[in-house]
C-alpha positions in Angstrom: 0.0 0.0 0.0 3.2 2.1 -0.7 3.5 4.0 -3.8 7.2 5.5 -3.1 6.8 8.0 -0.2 2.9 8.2 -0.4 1.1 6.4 2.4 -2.6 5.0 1.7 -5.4 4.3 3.8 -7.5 2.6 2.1 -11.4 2.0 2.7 -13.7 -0.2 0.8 -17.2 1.3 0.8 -20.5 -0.3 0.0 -23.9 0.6 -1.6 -25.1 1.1 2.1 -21.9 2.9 3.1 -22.5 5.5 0.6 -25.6 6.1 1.8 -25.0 6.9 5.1 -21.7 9.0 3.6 -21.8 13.1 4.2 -20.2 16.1 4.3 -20.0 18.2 7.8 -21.3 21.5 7.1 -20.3 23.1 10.7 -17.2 23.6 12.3 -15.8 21.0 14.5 -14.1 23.9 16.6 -12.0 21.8 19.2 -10.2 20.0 16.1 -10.0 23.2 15.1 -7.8 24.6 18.0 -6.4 21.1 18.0 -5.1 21.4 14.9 -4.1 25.3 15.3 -1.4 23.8 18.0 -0.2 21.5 15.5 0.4 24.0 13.0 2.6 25.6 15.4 4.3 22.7 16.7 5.4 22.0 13.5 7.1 25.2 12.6 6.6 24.2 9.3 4.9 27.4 6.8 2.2 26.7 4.8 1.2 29.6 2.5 -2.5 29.7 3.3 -2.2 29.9 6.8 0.9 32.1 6.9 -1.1 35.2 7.8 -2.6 33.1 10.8 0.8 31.9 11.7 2.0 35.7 12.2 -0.9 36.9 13.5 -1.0 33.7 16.2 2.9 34.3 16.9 2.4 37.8 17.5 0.3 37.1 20.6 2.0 33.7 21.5 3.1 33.3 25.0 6.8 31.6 25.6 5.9 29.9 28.6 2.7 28.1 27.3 5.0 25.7 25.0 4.0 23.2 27.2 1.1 22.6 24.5 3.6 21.3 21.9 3.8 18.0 24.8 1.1 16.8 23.6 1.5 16.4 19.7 3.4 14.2 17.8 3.7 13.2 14.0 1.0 10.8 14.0 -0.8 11.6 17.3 -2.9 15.1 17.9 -5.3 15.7 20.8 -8.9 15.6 19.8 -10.2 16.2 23.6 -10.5 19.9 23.5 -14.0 20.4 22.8 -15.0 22.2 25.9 -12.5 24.8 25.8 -13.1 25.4 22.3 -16.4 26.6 22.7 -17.4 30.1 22.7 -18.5 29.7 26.6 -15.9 27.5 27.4 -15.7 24.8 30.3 -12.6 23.0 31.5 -10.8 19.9 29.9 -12.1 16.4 31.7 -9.0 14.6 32.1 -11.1 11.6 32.3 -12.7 11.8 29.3 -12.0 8.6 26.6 -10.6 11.2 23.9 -8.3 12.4 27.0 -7.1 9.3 28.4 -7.1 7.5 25.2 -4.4 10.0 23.2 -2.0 10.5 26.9 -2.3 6.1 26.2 -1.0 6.7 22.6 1.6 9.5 24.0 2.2 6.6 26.3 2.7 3.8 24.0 5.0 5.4 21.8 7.5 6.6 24.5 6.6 10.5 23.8 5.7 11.2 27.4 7.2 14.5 28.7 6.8 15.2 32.4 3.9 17.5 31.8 2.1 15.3 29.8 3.0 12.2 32.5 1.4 14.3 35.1 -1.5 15.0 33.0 -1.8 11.4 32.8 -1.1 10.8 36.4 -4.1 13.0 36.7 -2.6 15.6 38.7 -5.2 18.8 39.3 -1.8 21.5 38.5 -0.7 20.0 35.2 -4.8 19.7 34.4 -4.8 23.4 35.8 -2.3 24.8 33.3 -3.1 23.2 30.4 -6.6 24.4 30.7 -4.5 27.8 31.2 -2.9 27.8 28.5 -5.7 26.5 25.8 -7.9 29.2 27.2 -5.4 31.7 26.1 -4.4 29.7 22.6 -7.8 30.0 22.0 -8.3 34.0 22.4 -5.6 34.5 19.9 -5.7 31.2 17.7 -9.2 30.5 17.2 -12.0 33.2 18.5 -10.6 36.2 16.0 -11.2 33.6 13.6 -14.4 31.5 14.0 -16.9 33.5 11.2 -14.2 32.6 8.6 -13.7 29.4 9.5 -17.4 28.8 10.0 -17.5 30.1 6.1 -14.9 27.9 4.9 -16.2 24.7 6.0 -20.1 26.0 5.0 -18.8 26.8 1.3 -16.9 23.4 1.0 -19.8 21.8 2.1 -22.2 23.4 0.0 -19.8 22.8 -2.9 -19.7 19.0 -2.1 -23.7 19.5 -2.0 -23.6 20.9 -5.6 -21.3 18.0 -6.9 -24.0 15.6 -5.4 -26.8 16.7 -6.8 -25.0 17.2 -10.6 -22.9 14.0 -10.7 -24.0 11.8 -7.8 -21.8 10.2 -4.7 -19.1 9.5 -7.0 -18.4 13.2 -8.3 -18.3 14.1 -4.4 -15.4 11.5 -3.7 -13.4 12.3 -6.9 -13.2 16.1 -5.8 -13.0 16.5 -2.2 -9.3 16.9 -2.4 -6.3 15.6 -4.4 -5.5 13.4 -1.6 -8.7 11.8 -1.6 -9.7 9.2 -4.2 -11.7 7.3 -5.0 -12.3 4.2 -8.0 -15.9 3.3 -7.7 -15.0 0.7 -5.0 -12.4 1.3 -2.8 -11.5 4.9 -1.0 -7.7 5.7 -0.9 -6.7 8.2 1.4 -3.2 9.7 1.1 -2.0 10.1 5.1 1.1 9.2 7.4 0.4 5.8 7.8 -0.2 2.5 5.7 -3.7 0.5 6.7 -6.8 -1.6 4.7 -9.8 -0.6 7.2 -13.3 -1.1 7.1 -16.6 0.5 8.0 -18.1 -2.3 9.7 -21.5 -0.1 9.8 -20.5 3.0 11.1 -21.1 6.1 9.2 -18.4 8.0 7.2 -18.0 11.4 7.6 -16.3 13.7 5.9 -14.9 17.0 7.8 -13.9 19.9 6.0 -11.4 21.7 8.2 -9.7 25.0 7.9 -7.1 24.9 9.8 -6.1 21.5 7.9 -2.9 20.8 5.6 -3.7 17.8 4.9 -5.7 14.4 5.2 -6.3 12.6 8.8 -8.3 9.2 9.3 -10.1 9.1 13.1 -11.5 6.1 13.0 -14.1 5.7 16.7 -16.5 3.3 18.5 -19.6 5.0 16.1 -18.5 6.8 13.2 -15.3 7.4 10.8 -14.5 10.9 10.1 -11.8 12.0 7.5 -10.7 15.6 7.9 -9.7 17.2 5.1 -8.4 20.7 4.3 -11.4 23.0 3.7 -9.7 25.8 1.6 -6.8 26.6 0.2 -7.4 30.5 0.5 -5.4 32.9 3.2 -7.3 31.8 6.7 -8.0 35.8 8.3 -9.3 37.6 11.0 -12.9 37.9 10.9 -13.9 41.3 9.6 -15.6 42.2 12.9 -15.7 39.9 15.9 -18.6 38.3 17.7 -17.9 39.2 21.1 -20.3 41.1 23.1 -19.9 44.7 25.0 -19.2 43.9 28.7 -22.5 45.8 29.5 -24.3 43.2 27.3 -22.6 40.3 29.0 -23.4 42.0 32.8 -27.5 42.2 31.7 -27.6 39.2 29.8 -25.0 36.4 30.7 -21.8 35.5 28.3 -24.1 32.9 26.1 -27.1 34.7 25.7 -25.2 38.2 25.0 -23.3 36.6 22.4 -26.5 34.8 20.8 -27.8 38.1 20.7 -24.8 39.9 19.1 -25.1 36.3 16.8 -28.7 36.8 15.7 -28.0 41.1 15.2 -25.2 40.3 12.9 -26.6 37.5 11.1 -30.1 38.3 9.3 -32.4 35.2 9.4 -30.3 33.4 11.6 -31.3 29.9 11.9 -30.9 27.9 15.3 -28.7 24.9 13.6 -26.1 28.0 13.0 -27.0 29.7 16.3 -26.2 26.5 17.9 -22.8 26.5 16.0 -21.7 30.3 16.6 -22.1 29.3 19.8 -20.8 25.9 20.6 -23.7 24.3 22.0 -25.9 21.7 21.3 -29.4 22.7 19.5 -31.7 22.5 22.3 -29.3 25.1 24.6 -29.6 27.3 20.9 -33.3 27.2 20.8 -33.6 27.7 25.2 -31.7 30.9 24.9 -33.7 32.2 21.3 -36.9 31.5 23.3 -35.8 33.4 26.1 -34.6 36.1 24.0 -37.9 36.3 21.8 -39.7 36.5 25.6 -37.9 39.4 26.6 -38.8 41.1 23.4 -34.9 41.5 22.0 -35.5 38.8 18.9 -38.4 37.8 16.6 -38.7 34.0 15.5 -40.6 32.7 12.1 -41.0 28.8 11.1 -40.2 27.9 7.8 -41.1 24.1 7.3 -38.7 22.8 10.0 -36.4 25.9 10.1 -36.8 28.2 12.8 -35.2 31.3 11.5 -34.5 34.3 14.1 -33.7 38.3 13.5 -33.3 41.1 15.9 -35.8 43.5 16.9 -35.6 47.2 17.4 -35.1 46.6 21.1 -32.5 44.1 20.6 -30.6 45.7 18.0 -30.1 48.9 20.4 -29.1 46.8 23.0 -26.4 45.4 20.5 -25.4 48.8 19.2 -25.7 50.4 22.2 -27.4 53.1 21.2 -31.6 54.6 22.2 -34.2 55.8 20.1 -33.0 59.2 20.8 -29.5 58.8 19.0 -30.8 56.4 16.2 -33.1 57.2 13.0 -36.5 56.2 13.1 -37.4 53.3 11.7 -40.4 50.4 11.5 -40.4 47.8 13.9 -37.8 44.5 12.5 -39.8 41.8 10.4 -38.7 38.6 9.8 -41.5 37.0 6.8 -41.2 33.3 5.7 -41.2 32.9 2.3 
């Protein structure tokens, strides 16, 4: 399964297989950050994240290269969902993703003394790396989340388009040079050599942004295979989603910030709300509701899309701003159409 230097997965997919195949169309934001602390750890450039790479640099702190610990060539973390999020919790050091990649440090004799002590499970090693993600997030990831959020969407919606032109087959054949695919088997250019199967679960495919290049996480329920979402400069988002202190004060950090969401994002629906956020649907649609109760959003159904925009109310809050300093204007509509 060695072709020279290139390294193959390879997959053999069935009729039923491909039906359960898709595309992510969201963000998986604690890859994401994952995958921000590899980029570093590799000192390696890659031109479409070299403005990312200076702009992450710029704000880098020395004594948080403690981070680095935990990658390797073949191994990176995939535990740090919660502090990914935009209202972040703590890592669970007990977590399987947690324990299982300290094992892999483990097994292949890359175990630093911070990382044995995060293995050991002791509450100051736990303590700082939480520290330090916290802060790699700020500067790596939260400047960066609506562009990132647009360059998964857009390779999605690409991989839509290809579906409903050419079928399942056009999908595989263009998701990325390192991805092919011969009508039977699915050969995935990676670091390692391996013949794997589905055995049932679903495959899904993971556009990432902060990707170089093609990784194979194969778990208990599903198989994902990231792949690099764009090849286009990854930026600072034109103007970030982070609410006025004031707003946080009368609101609360989540619901502020699904406010600020649903002001700069006409229409928003609650699947995306939910992913701006970093929280699971239900928490989305708990917050709009209480929102839309305290007159700061309006909500329409459309089919089984619940669609939200600010109101009057809500947008000064956002801005700011009272009637007295604002133009006048019509109450905010939102009309299904």
């Amino acid at each position: 399964m060695t072709r020279g230097d290139v390294r193959l997965i390879q997959l053999g997919l069935s009729t039923d297989d491909l039906e359960r195949l898709r595309v992510a169309d969201a963000p998986d934001f604690g890859y994401e950050l994952a995958l921000g602390g590899a980029q570093l750890a590799d000192r390696t450039a890659n031109r479409h994240l070299a403005a990312w790479r200076l702009e992450v640099a710029r704000g880098w702190n020395p004594n948080h290269s403690r981070l680095f610990d935990l990658y390797t060539s073949l191994y990176i973390p995939a535990f740090f969902d919660q502090v990914a999020h935009v209202t972040p919790s703590g890592i669970d050091p007990e977590s399987p993703p947690a324990t299982a990649h300290l094992r892999d440090l483990a097994r292949s004799g890359a175990l630093t003394p911070f990382t044995r002590a995060l293995a050991d499970g002791h509450s100051g090693a736990m303590s700082a790396l939480n520290h330090i993600l916290t802060s790699f997030r700020t500067t790596a990831l939260d400047p960066y989340r609506r562009r990132i959020t647009s360059a998964v969407a857009t390779a999605s919606a690409k991989a839509g388009v290809r579906a409903a032109i050419g079928g399942i087959d056009d999908v595989l054949s263009s998701l990325h040079p390192s991805i092919r695919w011969d009508g039977r088997r699915l050969r995935l250019n990676t670091l390692v050599d391996a013949a794997e199967s589905l055995e049932g679960r679903p495959l899904i495919f993971q556009p990432t942004a902060l990707a170089t290049r093609i990784m194979f996480d194969p778990l208990a329920d599903s198989v994902t295979v990231t792949y690099p979402a764009t090849t286009g400069a990854i930026t600072r988002d034109p103007e970030l989603q982070v609410p006025a202190q004031a707003l946080v004060s009368l609101l609360g950090a989540t619901r502020a910030a699904a406010l600020v969401a649903v002001a700069r994002t006409p229409a928003l629906t609650t699947g995306r709300l939910a992913t701006t956020l970093g929280v699971s649907a239900a928490a989305a649609s708990r917050h709009a509701s209480v929102l839309r109760e305290s007159g700061l959003i309006a909500t329409v159904r459309n089919g089984q899309t619940v669609h939200h925009a600010p109101t009057r109310l809500g947008m000064d809050l956002v801005h700011g701003s009272t009637a007295d300093n604002r133009p006048e204007r019509g109450p905010e509509r939102l009309s299904a159409p």
